[in-house]
C-alpha positions in Angstrom: 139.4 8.2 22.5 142.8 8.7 24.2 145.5 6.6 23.6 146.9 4.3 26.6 150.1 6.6 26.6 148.0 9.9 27.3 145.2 8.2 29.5 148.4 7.3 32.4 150.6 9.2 32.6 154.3 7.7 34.2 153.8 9.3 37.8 150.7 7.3 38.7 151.7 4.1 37.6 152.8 1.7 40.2 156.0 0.7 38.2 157.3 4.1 36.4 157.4 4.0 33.0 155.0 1.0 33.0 152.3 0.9 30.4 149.0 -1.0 31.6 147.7 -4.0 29.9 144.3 -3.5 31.0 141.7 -0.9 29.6 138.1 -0.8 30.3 136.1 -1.7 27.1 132.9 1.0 25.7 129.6 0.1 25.9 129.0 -1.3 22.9 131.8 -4.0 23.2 130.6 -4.6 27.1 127.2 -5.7 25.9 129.0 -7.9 23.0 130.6 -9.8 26.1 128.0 -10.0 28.5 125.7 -11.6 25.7 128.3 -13.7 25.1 128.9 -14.7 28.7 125.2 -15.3 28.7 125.0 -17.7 25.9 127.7 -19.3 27.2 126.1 -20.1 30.6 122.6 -19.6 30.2 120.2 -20.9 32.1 122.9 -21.5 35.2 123.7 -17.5 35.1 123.3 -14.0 33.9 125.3 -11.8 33.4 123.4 -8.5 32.9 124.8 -7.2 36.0 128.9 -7.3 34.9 130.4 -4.1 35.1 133.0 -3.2 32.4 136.1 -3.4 35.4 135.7 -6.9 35.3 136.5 -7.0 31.6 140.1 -5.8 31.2 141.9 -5.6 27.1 144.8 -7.3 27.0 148.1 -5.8 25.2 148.4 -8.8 22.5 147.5 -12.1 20.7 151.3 -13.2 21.5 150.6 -11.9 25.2 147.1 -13.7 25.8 149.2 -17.2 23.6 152.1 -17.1 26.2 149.7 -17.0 29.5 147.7 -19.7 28.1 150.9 -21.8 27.0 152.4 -21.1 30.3 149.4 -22.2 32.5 148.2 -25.3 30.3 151.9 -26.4 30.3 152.3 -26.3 34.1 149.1 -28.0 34.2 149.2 -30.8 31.4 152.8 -30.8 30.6 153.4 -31.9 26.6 150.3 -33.2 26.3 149.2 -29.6 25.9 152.1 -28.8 23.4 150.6 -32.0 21.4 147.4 -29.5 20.8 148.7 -26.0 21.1 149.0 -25.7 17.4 145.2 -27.2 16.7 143.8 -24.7 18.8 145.1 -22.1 17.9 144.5 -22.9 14.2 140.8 -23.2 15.3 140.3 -19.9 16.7 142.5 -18.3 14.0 140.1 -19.6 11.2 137.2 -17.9 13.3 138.6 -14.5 14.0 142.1 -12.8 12.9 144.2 -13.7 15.9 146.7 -10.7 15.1 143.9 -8.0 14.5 141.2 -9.4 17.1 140.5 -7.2 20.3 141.3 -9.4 23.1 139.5 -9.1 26.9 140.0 -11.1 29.8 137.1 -11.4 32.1 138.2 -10.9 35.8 134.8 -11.2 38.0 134.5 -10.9 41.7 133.4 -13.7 43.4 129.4 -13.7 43.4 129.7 -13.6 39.9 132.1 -16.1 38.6 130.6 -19.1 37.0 133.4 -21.0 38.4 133.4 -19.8 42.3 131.8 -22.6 43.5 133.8 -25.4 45.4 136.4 -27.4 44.4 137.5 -24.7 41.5 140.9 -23.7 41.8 141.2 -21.6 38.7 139.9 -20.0 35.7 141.2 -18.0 32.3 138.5 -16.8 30.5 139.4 -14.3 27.3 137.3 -13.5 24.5 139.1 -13.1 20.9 137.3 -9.8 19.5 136.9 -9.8 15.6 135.3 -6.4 15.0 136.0 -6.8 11.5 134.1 -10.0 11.1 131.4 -9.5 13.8 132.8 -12.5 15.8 133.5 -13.5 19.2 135.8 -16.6 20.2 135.1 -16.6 24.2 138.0 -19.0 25.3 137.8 -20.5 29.2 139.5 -23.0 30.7 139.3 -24.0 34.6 141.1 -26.6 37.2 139.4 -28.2 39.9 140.7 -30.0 42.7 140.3 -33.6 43.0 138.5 -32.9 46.2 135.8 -30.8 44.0 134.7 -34.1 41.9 133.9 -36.2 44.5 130.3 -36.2 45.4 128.0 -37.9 47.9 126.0 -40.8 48.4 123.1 -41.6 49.5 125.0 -42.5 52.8 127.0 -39.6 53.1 130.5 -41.2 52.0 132.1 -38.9 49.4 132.5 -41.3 46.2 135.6 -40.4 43.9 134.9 -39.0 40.6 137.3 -39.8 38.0 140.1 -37.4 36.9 140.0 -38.0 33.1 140.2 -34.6 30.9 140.6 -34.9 26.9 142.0 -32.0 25.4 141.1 -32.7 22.2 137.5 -33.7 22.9 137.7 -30.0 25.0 138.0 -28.1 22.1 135.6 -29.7 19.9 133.2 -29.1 22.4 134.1 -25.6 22.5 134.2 -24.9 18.4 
């Protein structure tokens, strides 16, 4: 396998001298991620048809830490620096968050889980530890107030409440 260095060279990168973050991942690590996609989401969605350009490897832990810290901070404030710490201490005692293979999943439209209305964004990474045969698949979404609502029997949209728990988040997720 090439490196990154060898596999672009300078002239056809958009920034010269840029090194991408993103790699396509083999086969073996694509099916690792779809099945984990799939027990994720099953019975709502497969997955079998991903391709491996929407899975892109990201360049660190500390990379894939700051993008999560930046967007859950914009989004909850301190209340997210309350819990950074916990999380991440979770996933660490799962996989070794230094050594882990990291991949963000990037699909298209038709095949996002979260594509339906009312979503407004979604991070989804999985922490990679070949070393321990594991997968932490991380995702996090907003939705718009707008997205809650739902109708009754009348057709009036009824408000749902906007309550989200962190902390009852991630012990969902572990």
């Amino acid at each position: 396998m090439r490196s990154v260095s060898e596999a672009y060279n300078s002239s056809s990168l958009p920034v010269p001298g840029m090194i991408p973050f993103s790699q396509s991942c083999d086969v073996r690590t694509l099916y690792f991620l779809i099945s984990t996609l799939n027990a994720s989401f099953q019975p709502d969605y497969d997955f079998s048809n991903a391709k491996s350009h929407e899975f892109s490897r990201e360049p660190s832990y500390a990379f894939v830490a700051s993008a999560i810290r930046t967007t859950m901070t914009r989004i909850r404030g301190d209340h997210f620096g309350s819990v950074e710490s916990a999380m991440w201490k979770a996933v660490g005692e799962q996989v070794d968050l230094e050594k882990c293979e990291i991949y963000s999943y990037n699909p298209d439209l038709q095949s996002d889980p979260y594509s339906e209305e009312g979503n407004l964004w979604s991070l989804n990474y999985f922490f990679f530890d070949t070393k321990r045969k594991r997968i932490v698949f991380f995702s996090c979404r907003a939705t718009s107030v707008s997205g809650l609502q739902s109708q009754d029997e009348s057709g009036d949209y009824e408000e749902a409440p906007m309550m989200w728990d962190m902390e009852d988040e991630l012990a969902m997720v572990f």
